[in-house]
PLY file of the C-alpha trace (Angstrom):
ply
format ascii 1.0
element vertex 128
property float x
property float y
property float z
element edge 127
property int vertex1
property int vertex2
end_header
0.00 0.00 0.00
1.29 3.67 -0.27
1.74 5.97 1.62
2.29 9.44 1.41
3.56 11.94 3.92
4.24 15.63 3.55
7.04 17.81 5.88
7.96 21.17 5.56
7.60 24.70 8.00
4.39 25.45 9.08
4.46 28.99 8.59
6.17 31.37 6.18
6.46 34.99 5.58
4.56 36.55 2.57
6.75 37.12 -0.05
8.96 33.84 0.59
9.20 30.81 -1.27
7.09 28.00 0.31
8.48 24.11 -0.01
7.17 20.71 0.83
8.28 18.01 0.50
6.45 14.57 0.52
8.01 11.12 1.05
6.44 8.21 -0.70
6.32 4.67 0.59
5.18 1.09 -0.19
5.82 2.52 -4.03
8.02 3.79 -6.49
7.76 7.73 -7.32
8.67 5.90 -10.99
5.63 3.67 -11.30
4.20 4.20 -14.87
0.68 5.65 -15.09
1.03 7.22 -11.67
1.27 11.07 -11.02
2.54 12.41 -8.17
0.16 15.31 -6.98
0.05 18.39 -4.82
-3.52 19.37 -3.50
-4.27 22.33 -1.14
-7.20 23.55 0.57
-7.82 27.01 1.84
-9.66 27.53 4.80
-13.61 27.67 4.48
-12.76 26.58 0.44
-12.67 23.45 -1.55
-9.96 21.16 -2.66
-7.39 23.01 -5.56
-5.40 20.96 -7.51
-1.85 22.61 -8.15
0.42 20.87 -10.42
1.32 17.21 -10.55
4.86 15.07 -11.69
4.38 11.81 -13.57
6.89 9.09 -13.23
9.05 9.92 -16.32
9.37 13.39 -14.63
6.79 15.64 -17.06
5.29 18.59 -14.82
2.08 19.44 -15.16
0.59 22.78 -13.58
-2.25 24.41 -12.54
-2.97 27.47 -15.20
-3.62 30.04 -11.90
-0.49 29.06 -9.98
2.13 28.34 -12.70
4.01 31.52 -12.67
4.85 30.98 -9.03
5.01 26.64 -8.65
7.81 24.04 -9.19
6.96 20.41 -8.80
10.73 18.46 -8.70
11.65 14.83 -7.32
14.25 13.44 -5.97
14.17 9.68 -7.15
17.00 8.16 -4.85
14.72 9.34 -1.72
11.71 8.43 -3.18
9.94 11.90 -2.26
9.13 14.93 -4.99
8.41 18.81 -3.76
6.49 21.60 -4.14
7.82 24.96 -4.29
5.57 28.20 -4.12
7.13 31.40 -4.75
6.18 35.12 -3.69
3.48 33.63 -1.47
0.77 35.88 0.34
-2.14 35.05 3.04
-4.13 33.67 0.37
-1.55 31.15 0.16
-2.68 30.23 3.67
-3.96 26.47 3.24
-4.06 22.87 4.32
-1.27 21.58 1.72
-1.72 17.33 0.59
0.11 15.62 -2.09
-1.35 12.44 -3.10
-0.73 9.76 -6.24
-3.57 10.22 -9.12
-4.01 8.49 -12.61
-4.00 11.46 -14.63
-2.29 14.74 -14.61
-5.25 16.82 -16.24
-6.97 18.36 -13.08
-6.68 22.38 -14.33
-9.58 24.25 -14.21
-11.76 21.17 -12.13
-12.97 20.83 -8.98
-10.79 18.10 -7.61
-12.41 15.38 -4.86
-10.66 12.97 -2.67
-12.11 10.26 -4.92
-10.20 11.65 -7.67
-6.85 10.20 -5.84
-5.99 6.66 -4.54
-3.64 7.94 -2.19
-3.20 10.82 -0.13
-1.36 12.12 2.91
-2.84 13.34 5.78
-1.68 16.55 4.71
0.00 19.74 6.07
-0.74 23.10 7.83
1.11 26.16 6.03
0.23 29.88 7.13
1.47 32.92 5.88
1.93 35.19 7.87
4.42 37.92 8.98
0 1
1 2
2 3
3 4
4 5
5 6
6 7
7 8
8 9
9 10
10 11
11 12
12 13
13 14
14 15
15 16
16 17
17 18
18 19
19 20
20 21
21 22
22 23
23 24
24 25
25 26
26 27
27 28
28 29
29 30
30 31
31 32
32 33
33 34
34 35
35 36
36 37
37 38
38 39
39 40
40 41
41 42
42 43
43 44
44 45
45 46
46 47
47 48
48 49
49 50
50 51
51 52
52 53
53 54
54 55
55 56
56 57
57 58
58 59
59 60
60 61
61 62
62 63
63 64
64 65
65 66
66 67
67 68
68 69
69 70
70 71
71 72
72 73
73 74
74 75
75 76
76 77
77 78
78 79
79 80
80 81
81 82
82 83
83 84
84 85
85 86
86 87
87 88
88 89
89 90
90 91
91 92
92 93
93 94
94 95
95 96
96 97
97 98
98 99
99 100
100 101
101 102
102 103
103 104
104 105
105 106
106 107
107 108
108 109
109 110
110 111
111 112
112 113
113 114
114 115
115 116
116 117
117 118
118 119
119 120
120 121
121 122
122 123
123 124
124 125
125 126
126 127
């Protein structure tokens, strides 16, 4: 089974680059057909599907967030990471990455069904 699990700070500064990281287990990052997802959810807001990296290491992002996100992996630790740059409060959000079957989630209102896997997810405020 896999399992997912996200780390990074909890809080960060408006104007600073956010990063996350999330370490996979039970399952290769380079397992065909899967892609390797980040999800957040604003506070009072539904799920929003921000960019995704398959397992050949294509990057796929969401159209509203792509001038300030970077999906990367790091294949020898199994984990890939987000990066969010020039964040503000409206960055503020509930952060999961999870493993989906498709990479084409721009523009649609994601739902935990949409992924087989998720981790419990992560906390990140901005704030000064």
């Amino acid at each position: 089974q896999v399992r997912l699990q996200e780390s990074g700070p909890g809080l960060v500064k408006p104007s600073q680059t956010l990063s996350l990281t999330c370490t996979v287990s039970g399952g290769s990052i380079t397992t065909s057909s899967s892609y390797w997802t980040w999800v957040r959810q604003p506070p009072g807001k539904g799920l929003e599907w921000m960019g995704a990296i398959g397992a050949r290491g294509s990057t796929y992002y969401s159209s509203a967030l792509k001038s300030r996100t970077s999906i990367s992996r790091d294949t020898s630790k199994n984990q890939f990471t987000l990066q969010l740059s020039s964040v503000t409060p409206e960055d503020t959000a509930v952060y999961y990455c999870a493993r989906g079957s498709s990479p084409h989630y721009d523009n649609y209102e994601v739902q935990k069904k949409d992924f087989g896997s998720w981790g419990q997810g992560t906390q990140v405020t901005v704030s000064s």
